[in-house]
C-alpha positions in Angstrom: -15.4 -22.4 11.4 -12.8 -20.0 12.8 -12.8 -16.7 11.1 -10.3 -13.9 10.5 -13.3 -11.3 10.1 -13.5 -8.7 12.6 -16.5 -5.9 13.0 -14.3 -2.8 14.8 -11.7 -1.8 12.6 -10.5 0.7 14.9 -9.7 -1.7 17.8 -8.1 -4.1 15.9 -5.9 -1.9 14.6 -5.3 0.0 17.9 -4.4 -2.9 19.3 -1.8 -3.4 16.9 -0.2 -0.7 15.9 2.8 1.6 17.2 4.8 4.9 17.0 7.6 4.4 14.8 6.0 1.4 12.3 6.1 0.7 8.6 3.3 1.0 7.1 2.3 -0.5 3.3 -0.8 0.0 1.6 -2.1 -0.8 -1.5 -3.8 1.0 -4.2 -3.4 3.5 -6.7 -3.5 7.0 -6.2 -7.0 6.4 -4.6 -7.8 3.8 -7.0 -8.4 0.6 -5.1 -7.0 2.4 -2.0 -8.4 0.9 1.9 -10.2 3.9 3.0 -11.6 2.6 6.0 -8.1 1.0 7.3 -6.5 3.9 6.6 -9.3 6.2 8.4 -8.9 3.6 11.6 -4.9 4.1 11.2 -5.8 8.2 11.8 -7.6 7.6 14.6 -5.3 5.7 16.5 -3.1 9.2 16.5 0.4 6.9 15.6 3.1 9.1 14.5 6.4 8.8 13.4 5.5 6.2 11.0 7.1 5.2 7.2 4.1 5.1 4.8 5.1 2.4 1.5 2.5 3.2 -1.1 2.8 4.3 -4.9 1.7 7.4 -3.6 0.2 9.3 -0.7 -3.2 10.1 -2.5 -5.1 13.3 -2.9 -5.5 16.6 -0.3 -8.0 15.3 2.6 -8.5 11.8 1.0 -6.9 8.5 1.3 -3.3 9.1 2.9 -3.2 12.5 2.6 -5.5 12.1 5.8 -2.6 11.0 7.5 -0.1 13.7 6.2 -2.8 16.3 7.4 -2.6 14.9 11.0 1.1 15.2 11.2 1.5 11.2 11.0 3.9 10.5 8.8 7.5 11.2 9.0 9.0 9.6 5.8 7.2 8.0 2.4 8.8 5.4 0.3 6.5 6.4 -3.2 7.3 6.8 -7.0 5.9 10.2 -6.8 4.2 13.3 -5.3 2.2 14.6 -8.1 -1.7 15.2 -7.1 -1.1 16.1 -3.8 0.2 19.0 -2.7 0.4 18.9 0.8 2.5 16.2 0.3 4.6 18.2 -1.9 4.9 21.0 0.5 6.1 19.1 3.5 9.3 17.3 1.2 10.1 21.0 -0.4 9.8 21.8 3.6 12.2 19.1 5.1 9.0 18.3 6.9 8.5 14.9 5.8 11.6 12.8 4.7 10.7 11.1 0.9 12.5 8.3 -1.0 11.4 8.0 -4.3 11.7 4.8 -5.3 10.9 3.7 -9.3 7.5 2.5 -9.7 8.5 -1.2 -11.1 11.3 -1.5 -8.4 8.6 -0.5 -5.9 6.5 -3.4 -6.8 9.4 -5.4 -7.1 11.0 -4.8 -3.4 7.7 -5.7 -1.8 7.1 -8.7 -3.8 10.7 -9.7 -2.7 9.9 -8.6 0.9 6.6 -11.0 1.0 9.3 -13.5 -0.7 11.7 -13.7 1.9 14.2 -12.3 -0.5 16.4 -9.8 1.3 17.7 -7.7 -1.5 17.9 -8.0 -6.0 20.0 -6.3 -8.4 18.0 -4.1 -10.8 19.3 -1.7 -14.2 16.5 1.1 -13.3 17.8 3.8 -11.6 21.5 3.3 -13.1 23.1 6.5 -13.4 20.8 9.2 -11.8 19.8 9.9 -8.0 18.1 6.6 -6.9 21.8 5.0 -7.2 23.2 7.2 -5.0 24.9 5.2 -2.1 23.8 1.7 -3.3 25.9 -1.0 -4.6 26.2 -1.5 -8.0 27.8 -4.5 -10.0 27.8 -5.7 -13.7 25.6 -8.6 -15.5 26.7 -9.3 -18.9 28.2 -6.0 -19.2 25.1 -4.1 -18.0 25.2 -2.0 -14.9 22.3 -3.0 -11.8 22.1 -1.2 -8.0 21.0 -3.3 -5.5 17.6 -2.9 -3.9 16.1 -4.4 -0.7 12.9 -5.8 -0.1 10.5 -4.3 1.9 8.8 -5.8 5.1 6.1 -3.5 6.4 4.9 -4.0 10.8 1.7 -3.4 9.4 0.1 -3.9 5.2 -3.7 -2.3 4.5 -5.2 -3.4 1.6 -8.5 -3.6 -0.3 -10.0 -6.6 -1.9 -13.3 -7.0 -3.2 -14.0 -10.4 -2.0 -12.9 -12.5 0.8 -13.5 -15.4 2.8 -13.2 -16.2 6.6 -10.0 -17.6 5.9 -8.5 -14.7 5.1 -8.1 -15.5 0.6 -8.4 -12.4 -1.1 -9.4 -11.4 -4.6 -9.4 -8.1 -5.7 -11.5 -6.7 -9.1 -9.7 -4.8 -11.9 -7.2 -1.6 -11.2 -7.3 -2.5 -7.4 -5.3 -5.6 -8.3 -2.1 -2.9 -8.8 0.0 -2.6 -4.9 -3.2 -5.0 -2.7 -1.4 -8.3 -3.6 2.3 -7.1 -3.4 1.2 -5.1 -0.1 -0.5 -8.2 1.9 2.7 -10.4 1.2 4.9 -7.9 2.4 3.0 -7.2 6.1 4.2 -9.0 9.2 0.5 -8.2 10.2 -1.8 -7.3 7.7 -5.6 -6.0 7.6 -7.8 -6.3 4.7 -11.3 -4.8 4.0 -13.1 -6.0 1.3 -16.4 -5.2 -0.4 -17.5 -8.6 -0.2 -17.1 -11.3 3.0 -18.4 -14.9 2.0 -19.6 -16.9 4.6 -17.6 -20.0 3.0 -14.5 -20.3 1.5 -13.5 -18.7 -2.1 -12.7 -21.4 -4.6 -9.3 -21.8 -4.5 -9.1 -21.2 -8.6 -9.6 -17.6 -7.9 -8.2 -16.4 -5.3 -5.4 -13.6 -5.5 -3.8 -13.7 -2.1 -3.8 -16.8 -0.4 -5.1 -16.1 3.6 -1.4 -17.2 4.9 -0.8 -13.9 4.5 -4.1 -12.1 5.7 -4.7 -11.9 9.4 -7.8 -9.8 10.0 -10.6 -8.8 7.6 -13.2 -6.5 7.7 -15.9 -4.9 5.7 -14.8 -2.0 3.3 -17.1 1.3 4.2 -18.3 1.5 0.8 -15.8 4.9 -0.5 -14.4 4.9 -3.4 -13.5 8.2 -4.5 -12.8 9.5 -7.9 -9.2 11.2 -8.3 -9.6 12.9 -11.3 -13.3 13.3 -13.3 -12.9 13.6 -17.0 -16.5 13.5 -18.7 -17.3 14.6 -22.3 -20.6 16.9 -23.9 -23.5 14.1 -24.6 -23.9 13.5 -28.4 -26.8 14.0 -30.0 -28.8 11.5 -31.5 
């Protein structure tokens, strides 16, 4: 059976990527996030590239790895809230940002995995994200156009997949991993889980048309944000 899974992360993804490239990852904050793809993309030492991700994570984890070794030159994200290197580089002129609503960031890379080149959308109407865009009327409502997004490269994190390449992810990390694999020219997936045979088709979440390589995740999941409560007594 030919297989998609690969053992060296880091080559694979040497081998493939480039100054200059757009990157899309999946995950949430660092919810479902591919730690070990994005620790390979570090090590290759690629600048200059466009990160696509809800966000860029939290100081020292996840992508803010990446914004920490001067990577990154511009993010397409719906916001900058829990990292604050991140913040400082866009206050800085550092790092060019376009914030991008969250639904119409979900939206442009299910339309880039699509093959649609572009959609008409009412968010964003009226403040900053309109600015330079077309805009025309439906049924008296305003809409800006929006394009999809094809990343060079996609990084997600599933938490089982098959040698073929199918993909199904487990609770919040099915948010950005399926919109993200559609949208790569090229894209890696790690997953906790690597069957020997093939998933049943009934469940999976991304077909393996749209996975090249797999590998095994390294096991990280970190927490963003810790709430816990005082134990009640009996």
């Amino acid at each position: 059976m030919a297989t998609k899974v690969v053992h060296d992360a880091d080559v694979t993804i040497q081998a493939a990527i480039r100054d200059g490239m757009i990157i899309a990852v999946g995950g949430f904050g660092l919810s479902g996030i591919p730690t070990r793809l994005i620790t390979a993309v570090r090590d290759s030492e690629a600048t200059n590239l466009t990160i696509v991700s809800n966000n860029m994570g939290v100081d020292g984890k996840g992508l803010g790895l990446l914004l920490e070794n001067k990577q990154v030159s511009k993010v397409l994200a719906s916001y900058v809230g829990e990292n604050k290197l991140f913040a400082q580089q866009f206050l800085s002129g550092e790092l060019e940002v376009e914030f991008v609503p969250q639904g119409t960031l979900a939206e442009r890379l299910r339309a880039g995995g699509a093959g649609i080149p572009a959609f008409y959308t009412p968010t964003g109407v009226g403040t900053p994200v309109a600015e330079g865009k077309e805009t025309k009327e439906f049924n008296g409502r305003p809409a800006i156009l929006e394009r999809g997004i094809v990343a060079d490269i996609s990084l997600v994190h599933a938490y089982e997949a098959d040698p073929e390449g199918n993909l199904r992810y487990r609770m919040t990390a099915r948010n950005f991993n399926p919109l993200a694999a559609a949208a790569g020219k090229v894209t890696f997936a790690q997953a906790e889980i690597i069957h020997e045979d093939y998933i049943d088709p009934s469940f999976v979440d991304t077909p393996g048309i749209f996975v090249q390589h797999v590998v095994a995740s390294d096991g990280v999941k970190d927490i963003e944000q810790r709430t816990v409560r005082p134990r009640q007594e009996a």
